[in-house]
C-alpha positions in Angstrom: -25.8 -153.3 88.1 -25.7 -153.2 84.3 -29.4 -154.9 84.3 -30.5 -151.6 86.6 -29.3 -149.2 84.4 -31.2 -150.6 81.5 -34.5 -151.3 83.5 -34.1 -147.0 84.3 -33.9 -146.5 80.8 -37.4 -148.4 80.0 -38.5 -146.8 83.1 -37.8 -143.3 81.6 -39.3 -143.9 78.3 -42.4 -145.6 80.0 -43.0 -142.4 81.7 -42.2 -140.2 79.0 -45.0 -142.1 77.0 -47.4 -141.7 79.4 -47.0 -138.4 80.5 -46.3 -136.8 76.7 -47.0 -133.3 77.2 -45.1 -132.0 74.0 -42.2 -132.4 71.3 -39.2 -132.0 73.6 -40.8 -135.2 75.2 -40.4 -137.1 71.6 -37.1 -135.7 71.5 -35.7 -136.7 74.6 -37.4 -140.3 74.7 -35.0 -140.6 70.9 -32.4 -139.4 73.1 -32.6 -141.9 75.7 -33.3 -144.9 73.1 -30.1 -143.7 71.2 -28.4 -143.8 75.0 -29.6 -147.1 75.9 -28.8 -148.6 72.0 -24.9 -147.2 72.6 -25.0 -148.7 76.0 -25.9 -152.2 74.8 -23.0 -152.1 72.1 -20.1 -150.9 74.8 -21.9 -154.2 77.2 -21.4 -156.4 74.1 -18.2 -155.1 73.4 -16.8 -155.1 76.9 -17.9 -158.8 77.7 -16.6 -160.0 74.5 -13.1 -158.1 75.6 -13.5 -159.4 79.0 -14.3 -163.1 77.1 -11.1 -162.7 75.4 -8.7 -162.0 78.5 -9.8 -164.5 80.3 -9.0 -167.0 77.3 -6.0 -165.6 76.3 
């Protein structure tokens, strides 16, 4: 599921590159990469958190 999400995110910004029609189109292709940079962290974090309950 988690693998989806990302590949919708590159599929957004691939579009939004190709189809760049003004400046809220820059702004909202920052706005996704910001999205899909937070997302990343909160995976990392949460399989790390999930690594340590399983060892502990």
């Amino acid at each position: 599921m988690f693998s989806m999400i990302e590949d919708d995110f590159d599929q957004y910004i691939k579009e939004l590159n190709e189809n760049k029609s003004s400046d809220f189109s820059e702004k909202f292709q920052n706005l996704l990469l910001f999205i899909k940079e937070k997302y990343l962290e909160d995976l990392k974090i949460s399989s790390e958190n999930i690594g340590k309950e399983k060892k502990g």
